[in-house]
N, C-alpha and C positions, 0 to 999 in steps of 0.2 A: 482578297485580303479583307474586306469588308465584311464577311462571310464569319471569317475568322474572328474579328473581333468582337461583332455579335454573338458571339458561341460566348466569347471569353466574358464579356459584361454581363452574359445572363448564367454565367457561371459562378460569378463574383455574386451573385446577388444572391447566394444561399451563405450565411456564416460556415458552415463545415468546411467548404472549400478557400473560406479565407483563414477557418482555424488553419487545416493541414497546412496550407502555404507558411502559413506563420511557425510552424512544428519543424516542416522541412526543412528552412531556411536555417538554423543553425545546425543541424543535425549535417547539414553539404558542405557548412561551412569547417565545422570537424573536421568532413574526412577530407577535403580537399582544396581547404582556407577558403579565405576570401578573394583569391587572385588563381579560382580554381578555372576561369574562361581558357586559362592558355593552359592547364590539364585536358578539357576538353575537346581542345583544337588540334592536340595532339592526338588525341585518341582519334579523332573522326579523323585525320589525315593517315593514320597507319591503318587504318580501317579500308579507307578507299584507297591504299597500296600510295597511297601521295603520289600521284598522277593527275588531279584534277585539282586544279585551285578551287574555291567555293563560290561558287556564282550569287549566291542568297544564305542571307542571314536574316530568321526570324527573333527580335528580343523581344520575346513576351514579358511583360513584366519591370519594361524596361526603367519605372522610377522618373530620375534625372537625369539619365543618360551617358551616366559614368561608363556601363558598357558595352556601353553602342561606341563610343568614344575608341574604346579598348577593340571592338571588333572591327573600326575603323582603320583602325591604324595598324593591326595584326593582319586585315583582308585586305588590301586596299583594290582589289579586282570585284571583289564582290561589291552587291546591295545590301543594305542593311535595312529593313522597317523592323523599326521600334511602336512595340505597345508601351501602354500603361494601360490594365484596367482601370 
């Protein structure tokens, strides 16, 4: 994991990638609001046939923690590490 956020902090440190981020961000909110984590949860669970509960959860990006909070209580089986670049 350590790894990982290395990657992400020296990723952050170019403005392009905190333009995009910043572009993205309302553009996913469009298409699948703002309370799109339980769109996604659904989609990765018919994905994996819903046979496996989710052992880990990466929140990259994760702010304050609002949806860590949210994957907490949607996963409660799994792990959750939360970033914030």
């Amino acid at each position: 994991m350590a790894k990982v956020s290395r990657i992400l902090d020296r990723l952050y440190e170019f403005d392009s990638v905190r333009q995009l981020k910043d572009w993205l961000r309302p553009v996913k909110h469009f298409f699948f609001g703002k309370n799109d984590i339980y769109y996604v949860l659904d989609r990765i669970r018919q994905a994996r046939g819903g046979t496996d509960g989710m052992r880990t959860v990466l929140d990259i990006g994760a702010a304050v923690g609002d949806k860590t909070l949210t994957f907490l209580n949607a996963l409660p089986e799994a792990t959750v590490y939360s970033f914030e670049p």
